[in-house]
N, C-alpha and C positions, 0 to 999 in steps of 0.2 A: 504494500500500500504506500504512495507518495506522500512524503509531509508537506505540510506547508511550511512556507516559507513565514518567519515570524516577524512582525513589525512593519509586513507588505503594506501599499495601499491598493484598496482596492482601482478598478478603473472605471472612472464613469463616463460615456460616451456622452457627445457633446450632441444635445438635442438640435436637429437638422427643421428649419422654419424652411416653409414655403416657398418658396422663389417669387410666386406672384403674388403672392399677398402680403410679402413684404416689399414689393414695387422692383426688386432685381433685375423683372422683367416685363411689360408692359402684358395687360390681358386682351389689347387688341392685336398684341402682336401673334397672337396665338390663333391661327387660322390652317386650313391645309394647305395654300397658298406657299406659305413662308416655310418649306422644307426644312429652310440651315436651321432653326428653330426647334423644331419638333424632332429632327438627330440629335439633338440634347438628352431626351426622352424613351431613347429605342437604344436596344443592346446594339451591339455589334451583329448578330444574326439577325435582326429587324422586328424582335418582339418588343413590346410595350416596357419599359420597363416599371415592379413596383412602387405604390408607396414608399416604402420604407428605404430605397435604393435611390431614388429620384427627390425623395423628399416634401414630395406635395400632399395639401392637405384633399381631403376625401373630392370636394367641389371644383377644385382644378385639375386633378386625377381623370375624373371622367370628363371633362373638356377635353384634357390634352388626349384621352383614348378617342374620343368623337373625331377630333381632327387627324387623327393619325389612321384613320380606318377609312374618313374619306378622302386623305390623301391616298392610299391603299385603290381607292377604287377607281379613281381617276390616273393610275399608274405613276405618281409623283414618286411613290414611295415602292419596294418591293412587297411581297406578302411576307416571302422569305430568301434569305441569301444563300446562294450555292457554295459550299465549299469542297473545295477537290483536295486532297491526301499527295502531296508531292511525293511524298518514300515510298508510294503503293506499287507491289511489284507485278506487274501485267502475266 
């Protein structure tokens, strides 16, 4: 069994505020339009990313998923990103 460590402190993560609703970023700028925008918001393989990852509160969460499913449908955006295995042996 591992000891603990004595006289540690604990670590408290620094609570992550809104982006929009502390004004960081404007809420009109959030449209499907403004692509470079909304890649702020999406992994690398082109899913939504979390709350808790992106930092937004519940109300700007589903904005930024609304805009990102209709940039999605008007092909701004991919659905999903293809990746190919460069070391893969044929």
């Amino acid at each position: 069994m591992a000891e603990r460590s004595s006289g540690g402190r604990r670590f408290f993560r620094k609570k992550k505020y809104c982006k929009l609703c502390s004004g960081e970023i404007k809420e009109k700028e959030i449209t499907y339009k403004n692509v470079d925008v909304l890649k702020n918001f999406i992994t690398e393989r082109g899913k939504i990313s979390s709350r808790t990852r992106s930092g937004l509160c519940a109300k700007h969460q589903r904005l930024i998923a609304g805009e990102v499913k209709r940039a999605r449908m008007i092909a701004l955006l991919p659905f999903k990103v293809e990746y190919y295995r460069s070391s893969r042996k044929s």
